[in-house]
Structures are given as C-alpha cells and as structure tokens.
C-alpha positions as CSV (number, residue, x, y, z in Angstrom):
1,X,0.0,0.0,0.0
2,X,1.2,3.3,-1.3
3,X,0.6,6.9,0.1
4,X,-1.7,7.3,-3.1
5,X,-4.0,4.3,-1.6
6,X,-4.7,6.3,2.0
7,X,-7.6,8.2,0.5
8,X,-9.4,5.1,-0.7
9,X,-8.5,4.1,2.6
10,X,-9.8,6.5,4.8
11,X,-13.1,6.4,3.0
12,X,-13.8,2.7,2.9
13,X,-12.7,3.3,7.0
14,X,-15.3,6.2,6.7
15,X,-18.3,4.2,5.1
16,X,-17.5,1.4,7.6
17,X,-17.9,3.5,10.9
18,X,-21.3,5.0,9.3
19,X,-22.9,1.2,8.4
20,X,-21.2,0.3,12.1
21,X,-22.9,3.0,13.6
22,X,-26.1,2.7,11.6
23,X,-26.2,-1.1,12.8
24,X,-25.2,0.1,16.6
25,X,-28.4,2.5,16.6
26,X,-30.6,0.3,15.2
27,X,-29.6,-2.6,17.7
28,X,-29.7,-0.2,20.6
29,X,-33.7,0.7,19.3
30,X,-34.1,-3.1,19.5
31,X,-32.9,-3.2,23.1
32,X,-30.1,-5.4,21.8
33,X,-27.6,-3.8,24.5
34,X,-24.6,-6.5,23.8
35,X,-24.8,-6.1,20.0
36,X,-25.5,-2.3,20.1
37,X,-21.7,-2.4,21.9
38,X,-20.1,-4.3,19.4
39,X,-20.9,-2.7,16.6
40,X,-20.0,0.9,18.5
41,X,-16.8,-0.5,19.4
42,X,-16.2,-1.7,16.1
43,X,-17.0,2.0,14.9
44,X,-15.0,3.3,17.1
45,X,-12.2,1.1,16.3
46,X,-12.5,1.5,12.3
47,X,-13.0,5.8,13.0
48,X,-9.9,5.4,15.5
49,X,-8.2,3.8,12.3
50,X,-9.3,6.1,9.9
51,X,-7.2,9.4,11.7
52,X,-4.5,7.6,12.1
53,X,-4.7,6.8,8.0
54,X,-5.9,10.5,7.7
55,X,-3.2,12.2,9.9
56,X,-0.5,9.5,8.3
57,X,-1.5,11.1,4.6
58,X,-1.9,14.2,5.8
59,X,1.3,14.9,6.9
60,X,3.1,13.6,3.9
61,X,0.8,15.5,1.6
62,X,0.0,18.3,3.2
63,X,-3.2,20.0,2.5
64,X,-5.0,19.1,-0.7
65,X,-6.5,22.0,-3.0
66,X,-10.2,21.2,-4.8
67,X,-9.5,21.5,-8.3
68,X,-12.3,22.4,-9.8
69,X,-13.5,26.0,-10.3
70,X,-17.2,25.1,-11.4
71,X,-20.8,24.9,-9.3
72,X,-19.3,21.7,-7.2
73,X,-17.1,24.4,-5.9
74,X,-19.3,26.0,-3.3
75,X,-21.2,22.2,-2.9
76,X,-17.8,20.7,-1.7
77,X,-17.1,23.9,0.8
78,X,-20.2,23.8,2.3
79,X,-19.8,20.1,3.7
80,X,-16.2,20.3,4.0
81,X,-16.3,23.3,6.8
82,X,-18.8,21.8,8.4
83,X,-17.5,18.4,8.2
84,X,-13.9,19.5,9.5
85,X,-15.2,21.6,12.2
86,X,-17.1,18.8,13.9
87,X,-14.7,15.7,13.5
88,X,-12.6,18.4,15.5
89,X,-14.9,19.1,18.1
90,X,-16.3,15.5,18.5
91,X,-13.7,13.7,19.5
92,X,-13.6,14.6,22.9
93,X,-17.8,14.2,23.5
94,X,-17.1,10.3,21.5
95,X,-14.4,9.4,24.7
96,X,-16.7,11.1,26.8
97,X,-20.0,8.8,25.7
98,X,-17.7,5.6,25.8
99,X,-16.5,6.5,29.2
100,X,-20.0,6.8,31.1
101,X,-20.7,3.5,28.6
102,X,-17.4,1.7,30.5
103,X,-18.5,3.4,34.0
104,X,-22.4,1.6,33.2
105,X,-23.5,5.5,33.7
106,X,-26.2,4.6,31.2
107,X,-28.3,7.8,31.4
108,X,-25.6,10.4,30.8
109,X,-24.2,8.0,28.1
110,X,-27.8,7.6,26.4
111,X,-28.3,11.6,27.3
112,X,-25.2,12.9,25.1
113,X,-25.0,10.1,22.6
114,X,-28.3,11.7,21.5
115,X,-26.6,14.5,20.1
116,X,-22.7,12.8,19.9
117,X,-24.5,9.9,16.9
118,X,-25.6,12.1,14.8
119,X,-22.8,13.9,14.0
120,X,-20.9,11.4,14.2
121,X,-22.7,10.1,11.3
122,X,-22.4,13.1,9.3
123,X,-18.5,13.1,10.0
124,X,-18.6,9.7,8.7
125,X,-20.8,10.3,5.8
126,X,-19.7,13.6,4.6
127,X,-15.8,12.2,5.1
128,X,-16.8,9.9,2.0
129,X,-18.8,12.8,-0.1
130,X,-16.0,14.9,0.1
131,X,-13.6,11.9,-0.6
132,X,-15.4,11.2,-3.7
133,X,-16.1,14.7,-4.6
134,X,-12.0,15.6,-4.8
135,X,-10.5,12.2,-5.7
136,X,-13.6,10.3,-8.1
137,X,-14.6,13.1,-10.2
C-alpha cells in the first residue's frame, strides 16, 4: 500500500464506521444492548483507524487543494467546513460517551449520545462525499 492508496483508505474506514454505527443504533432501538456495543466498538475502532490513516496522509501530503473551479465548488465547501469543524470538536464528547458507557452511567451516556450519533454520522458520511467529490470526479 502506497501513500496514493490512503484516500481510498480512509473512505472505505469512513463508510464502515457510518454502516457500524447505523447497525449500533438500530440494535440499541431493538434493546439489543450487547450487540449495540459491538458494533459501536467496532466503529470506534474502524473511526480510530481512519485518523491515524488520515493524519499518516496528511502529513506527507500536506493539505490538498479542490481542483475544480465550477458549481461543485461552493457544494464541496459547504460540507467540507462543516464536516472539519465537527470531526474536531467530537472527538472529545465520543471518549466522553464511551466513558460513562465503560462506568455503566447509562443515562448520561444515552443523554449525550443523542446528540454525539448524529454527527458522528455526518462526519462519517460527509468524510466519503467529500472523498469522492475531490478524488472520483
């Protein structure tokens, strides 16, 4: 595997976590506690893999400029802020959902997880959008 191949990478990693997470929601509706917690450690695990990917290319490559000057242009900007600015700021509310998970603090996990899933989706999600939007075109 070649630098080139981390992109691909990170967004199979990307779609992963979302179907991992999809599958941990829908369990946890179900009342299917134990598989709910696979499946959220799975994502967690394949997300945890994915920055390491992402940071990896990242620093090699350096930032990577969108080459098209068309109508995408504003399309990709307008998931991509959003998209970075969250991943930033999730991370810590992710450690702090699998924490009260680990401490069986069920009703602070279940309270913040609310709002923690569904961005963590869209992270996950809109990771692959813009992947496909800069490097399938």
């Amino acid at each position: 595997m070649s630098l080139a191949d981390l992109p691909t990478l990170n967004a199979t990693l990307n779609s992963i976590s979302a179907v991992l997470l999809l599958l941990g929601y829908i369990n946890i509706r179900r009342g299917e506690r134990e598989r709910h917690k696979r499946f959220m450690v799975a994502a967690l695990i394949t997300s945890t893999l994915f920055l390491i990917s992402y940071l990896i290319y990242h620093y090699y490559v350096g930032s990577v400029p969108y080459p098209y000057h068309d109508w995408t242009r504003p399309v990709y900007f307008t998931i991509l802020i959003p998209h970075v600015l969250l991943a930033a700021l999730m991370t810590p509310f992710i450690a702090t959902i699998v924490w009260r998970a680990f401490k069986g603090d069920f009703s602070k996990h279940r309270k913040l997880a609310r709002i923690v899933w569904p961005v963590w989706m869209f992270v996950s999600v809109s990771g692959v959008v813009i992947y496909l939007m800069l490097y399938v075109r």
